[in-house]
C-alpha positions as CSV (number, residue, x, y, z in Angstrom):
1,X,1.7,30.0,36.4
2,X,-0.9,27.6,35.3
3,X,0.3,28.3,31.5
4,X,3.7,27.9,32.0
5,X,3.4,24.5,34.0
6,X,0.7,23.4,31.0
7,X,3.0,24.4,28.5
8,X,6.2,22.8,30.2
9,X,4.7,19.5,30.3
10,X,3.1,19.8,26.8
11,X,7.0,20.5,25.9
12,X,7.8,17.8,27.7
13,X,5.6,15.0,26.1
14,X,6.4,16.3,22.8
15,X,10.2,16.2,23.3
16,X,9.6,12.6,24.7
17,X,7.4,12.0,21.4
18,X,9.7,13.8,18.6
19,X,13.1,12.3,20.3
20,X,13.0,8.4,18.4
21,X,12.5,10.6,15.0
22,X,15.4,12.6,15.7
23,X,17.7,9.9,16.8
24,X,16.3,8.0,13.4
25,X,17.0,10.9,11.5
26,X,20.5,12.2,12.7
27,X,21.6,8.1,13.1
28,X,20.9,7.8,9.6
29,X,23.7,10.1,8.4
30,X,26.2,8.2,10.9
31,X,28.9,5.9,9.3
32,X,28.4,3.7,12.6
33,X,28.1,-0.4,12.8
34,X,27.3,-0.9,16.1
35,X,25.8,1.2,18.7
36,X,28.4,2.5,21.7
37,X,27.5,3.1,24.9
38,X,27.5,7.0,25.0
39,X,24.1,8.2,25.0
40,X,24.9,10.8,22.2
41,X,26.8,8.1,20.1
42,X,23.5,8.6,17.1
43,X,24.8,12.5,16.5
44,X,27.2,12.3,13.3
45,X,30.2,14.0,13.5
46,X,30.8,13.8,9.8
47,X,27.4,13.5,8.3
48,X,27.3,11.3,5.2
49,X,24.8,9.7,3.0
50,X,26.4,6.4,2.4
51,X,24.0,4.5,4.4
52,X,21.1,5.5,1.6
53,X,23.2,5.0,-0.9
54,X,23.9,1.4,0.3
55,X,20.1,0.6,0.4
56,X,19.5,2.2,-2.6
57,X,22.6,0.4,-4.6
58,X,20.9,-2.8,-2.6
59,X,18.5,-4.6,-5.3
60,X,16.8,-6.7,-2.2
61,X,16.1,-3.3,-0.3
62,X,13.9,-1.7,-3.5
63,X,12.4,-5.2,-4.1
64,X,11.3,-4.7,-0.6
65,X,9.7,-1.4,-0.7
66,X,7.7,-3.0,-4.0
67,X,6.5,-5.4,-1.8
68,X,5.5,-3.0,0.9
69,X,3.5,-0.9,-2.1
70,X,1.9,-4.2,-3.5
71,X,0.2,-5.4,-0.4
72,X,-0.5,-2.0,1.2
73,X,-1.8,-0.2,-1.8
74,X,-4.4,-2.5,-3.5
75,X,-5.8,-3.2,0.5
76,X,-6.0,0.5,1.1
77,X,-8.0,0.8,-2.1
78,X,-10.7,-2.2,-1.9
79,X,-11.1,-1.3,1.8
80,X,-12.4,2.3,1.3
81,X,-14.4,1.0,-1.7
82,X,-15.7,-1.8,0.1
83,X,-16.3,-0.2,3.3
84,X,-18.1,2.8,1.7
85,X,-20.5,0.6,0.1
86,X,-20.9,-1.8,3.5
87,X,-21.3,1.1,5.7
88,X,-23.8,2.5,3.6
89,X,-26.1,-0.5,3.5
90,X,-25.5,-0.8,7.0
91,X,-26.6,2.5,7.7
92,X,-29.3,3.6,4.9
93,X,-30.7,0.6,3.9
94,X,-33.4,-2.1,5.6
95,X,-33.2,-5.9,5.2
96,X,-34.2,-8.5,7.6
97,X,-31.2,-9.3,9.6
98,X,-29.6,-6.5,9.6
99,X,-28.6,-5.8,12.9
100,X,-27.8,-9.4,13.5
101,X,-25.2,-9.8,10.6
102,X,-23.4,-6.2,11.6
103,X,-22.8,-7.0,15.2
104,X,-21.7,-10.7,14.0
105,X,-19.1,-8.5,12.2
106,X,-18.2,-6.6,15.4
107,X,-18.0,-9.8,17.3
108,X,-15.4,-10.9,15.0
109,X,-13.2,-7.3,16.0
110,X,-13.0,-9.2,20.1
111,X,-11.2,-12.2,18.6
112,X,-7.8,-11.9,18.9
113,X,-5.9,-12.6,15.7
114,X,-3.0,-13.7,17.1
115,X,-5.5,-17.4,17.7
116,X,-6.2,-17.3,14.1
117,X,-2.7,-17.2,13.1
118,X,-2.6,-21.4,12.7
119,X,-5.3,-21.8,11.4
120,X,-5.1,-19.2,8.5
121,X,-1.6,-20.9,7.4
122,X,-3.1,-24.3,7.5
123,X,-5.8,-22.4,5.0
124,X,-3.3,-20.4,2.9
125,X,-0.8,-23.3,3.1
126,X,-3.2,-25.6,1.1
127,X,-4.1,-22.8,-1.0
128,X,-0.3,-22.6,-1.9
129,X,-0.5,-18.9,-0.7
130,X,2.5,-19.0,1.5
131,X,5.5,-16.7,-0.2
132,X,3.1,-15.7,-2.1
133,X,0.9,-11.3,-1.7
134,X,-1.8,-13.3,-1.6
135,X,-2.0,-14.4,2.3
136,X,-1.2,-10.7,2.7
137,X,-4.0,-8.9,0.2
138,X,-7.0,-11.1,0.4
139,X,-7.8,-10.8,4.6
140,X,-7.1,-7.3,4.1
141,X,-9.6,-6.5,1.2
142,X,-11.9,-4.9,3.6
143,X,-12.3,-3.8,7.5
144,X,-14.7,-5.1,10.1
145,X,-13.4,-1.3,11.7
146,X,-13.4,0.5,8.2
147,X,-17.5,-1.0,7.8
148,X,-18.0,0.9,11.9
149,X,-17.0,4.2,10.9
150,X,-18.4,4.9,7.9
151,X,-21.9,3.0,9.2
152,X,-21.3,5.4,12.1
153,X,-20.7,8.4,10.3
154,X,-23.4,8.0,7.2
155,X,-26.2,7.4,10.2
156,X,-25.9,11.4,10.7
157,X,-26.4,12.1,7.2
158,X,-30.3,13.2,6.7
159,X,-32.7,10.5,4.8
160,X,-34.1,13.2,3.2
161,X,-31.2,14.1,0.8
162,X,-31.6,9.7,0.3
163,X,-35.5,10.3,-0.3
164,X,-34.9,13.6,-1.9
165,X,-32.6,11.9,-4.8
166,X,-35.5,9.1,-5.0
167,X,-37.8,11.8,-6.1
168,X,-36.0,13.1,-8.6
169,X,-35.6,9.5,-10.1
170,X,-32.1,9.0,-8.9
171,X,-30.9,5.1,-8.4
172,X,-29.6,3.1,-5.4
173,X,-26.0,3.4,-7.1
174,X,-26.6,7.1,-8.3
175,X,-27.3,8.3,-4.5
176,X,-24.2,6.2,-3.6
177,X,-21.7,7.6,-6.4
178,X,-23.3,11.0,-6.5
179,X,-24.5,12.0,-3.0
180,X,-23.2,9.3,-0.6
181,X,-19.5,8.9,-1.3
182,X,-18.6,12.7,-1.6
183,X,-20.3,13.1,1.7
184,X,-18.3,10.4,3.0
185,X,-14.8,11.7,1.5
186,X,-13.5,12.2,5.6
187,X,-14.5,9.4,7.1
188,X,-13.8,7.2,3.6
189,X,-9.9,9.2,3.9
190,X,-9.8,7.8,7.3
191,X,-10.4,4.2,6.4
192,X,-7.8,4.9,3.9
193,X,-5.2,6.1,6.2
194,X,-5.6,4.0,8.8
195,X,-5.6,0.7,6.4
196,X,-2.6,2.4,5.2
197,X,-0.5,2.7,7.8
198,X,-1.7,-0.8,9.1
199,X,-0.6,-2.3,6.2
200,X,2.6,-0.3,5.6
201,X,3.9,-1.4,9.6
202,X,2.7,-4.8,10.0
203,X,5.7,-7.5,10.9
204,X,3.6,-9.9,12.2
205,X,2.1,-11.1,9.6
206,X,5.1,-11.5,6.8
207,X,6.8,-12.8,9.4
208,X,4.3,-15.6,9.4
209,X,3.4,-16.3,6.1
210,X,6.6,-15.5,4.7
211,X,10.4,-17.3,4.3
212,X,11.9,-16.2,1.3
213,X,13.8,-13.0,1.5
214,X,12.7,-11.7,-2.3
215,X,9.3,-12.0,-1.0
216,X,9.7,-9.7,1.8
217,X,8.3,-6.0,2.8
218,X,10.3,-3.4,4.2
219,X,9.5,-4.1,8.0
220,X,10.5,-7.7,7.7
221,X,12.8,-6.7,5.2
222,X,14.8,-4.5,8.1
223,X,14.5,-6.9,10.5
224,X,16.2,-9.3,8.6
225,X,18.9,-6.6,8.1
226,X,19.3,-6.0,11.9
227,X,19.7,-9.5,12.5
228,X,22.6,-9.9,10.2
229,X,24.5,-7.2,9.8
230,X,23.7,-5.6,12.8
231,X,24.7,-2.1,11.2
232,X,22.9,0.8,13.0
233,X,23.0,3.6,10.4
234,X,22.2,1.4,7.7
235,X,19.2,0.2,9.6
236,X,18.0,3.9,10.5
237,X,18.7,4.7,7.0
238,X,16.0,2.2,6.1
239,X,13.9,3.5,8.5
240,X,14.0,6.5,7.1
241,X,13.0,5.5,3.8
242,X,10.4,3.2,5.5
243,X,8.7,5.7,7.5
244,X,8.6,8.5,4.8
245,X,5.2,6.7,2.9
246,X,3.3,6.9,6.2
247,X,4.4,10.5,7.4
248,X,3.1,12.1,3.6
249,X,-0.1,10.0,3.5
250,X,-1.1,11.3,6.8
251,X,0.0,14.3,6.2
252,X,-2.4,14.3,3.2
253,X,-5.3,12.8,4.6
254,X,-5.0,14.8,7.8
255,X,-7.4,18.0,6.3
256,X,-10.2,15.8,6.0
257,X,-10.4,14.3,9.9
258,X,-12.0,17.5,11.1
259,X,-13.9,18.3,7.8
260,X,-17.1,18.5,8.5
261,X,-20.3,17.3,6.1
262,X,-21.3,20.2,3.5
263,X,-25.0,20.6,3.1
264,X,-25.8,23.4,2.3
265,X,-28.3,22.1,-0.1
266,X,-30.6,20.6,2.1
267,X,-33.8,22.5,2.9
């Protein structure tokens, strides 16, 4: 009896979880402009695929989606570089200050970002950055958060694979390249995905620094969509699209969560 209630309410929450997706999904292949007021109104009764085929045929909608790839992919890049090489000074190396200057880093995490807003615009605005990828790329090069995990994870690797490498006449940046960074592949893929799907999502920001609808990614991009048109399978249609980059990366990326840290070669 225990099973079957466990199993009930697992069904439960995952019905509850899976049931946006489906309405997405199914409301995309409706030829419907505004939603009705019976609860089932998002199941086609003719499916069709004119709603991709209007984004598609829709020169601002793929202008969006290169947006979305320009300031999501370079980030995601230069933040599991950067926070590879961080983390592992963080963790492996000593220099005076150390501590001081990493938890000055995770102070900065408790400030809201949403109080920075005005005064990053002001910044960016002189810099000529607004309506331009830059106010979106360079505050994302590299994560406080990203620099945390991999410090955390690197401080369980031995020293004595580190002092090991020394012996053999290895350099700082051949343990890094060589011994570091494949041992770090998980946590590394984590940054990655995470930075990803950040980056990918966020509305806030565009909405902020951005006014000019070429300029736009795909989440401000559909927003702007549902406040004109107002056309519900067009906008789940988008959605769609949108939310197919985030579902393969993390389906991808998902091996290496749980992978654990081979080394085998350590005596």
């Amino acid at each position: 009896m225990k099973k079957i209630i466990a199993y009930f309410s697992l069904f439960i929450l995952g019905f509850a979880f899976l049931m946006p997706f489906v309405i997405m999904f199914l409301g995309s292949f409706k030829d419907l402009e505004f939603t009705q007021l019976d609860p089932l109104f998002w199941i086609p009764d003719e499916p069709t695929v004119s709603n991709y085929l209007y984004i598609m045929r829709d020169g601002l909608f793929l202008r969006w989606i290169w947006n979305s790839v320009v300031i999501t992919v370079i980030p995601v890049v230069s933040q599991m570089l950067f926070c590879a090489v961080l983390g592992y000074i963080f963790a492996k190396k000593q220099f005076v200050g150390r501590e001081l200057i990493f938890w000055i880093f995770m102070g900065v995490i408790m400030i809201p970002q949403q109080l920075l807003i005005i005064p990053k615009y002001i910044m960016f605005s002189d810099f000529g950055w607004i309506n331009t990828y830059w106010a979106l790329i360079i505050p994302e090069l590299w994560g406080i958060m990203g620099v945390f995990l991999v410090r955390q994870f690197l401080q369980s690797i031995p020293n004595d694979l580190e002092e090991a490498a020394l012996i053999d006449g290895a350099s700082d940046i051949q343990i890094f390249f060589k011994i570091i960074l494949p041992l770090s592949i998980p946590v590394v893929a984590t940054v990655g995905t995470f930075s990803f799907i950040s980056n990918w999502n966020d509305l806030f920001q565009p909405l902020i620094y951005l006014t000019q609808e070429k300029m736009f990614p795909i989440t401000l991009g559909l927003a702007s969509i549902l406040g004109k048109e107002g056309n519900f399978g067009i906008e789940m249609a988008g959605s769609v699209v949108s939310f197919i980059p985030t579902f393969l990366i993390f389906l991808f990326f998902q091996r290496y969560f749980t992978e654990g840290i081979q080394m085998s070669g350590l005596k």
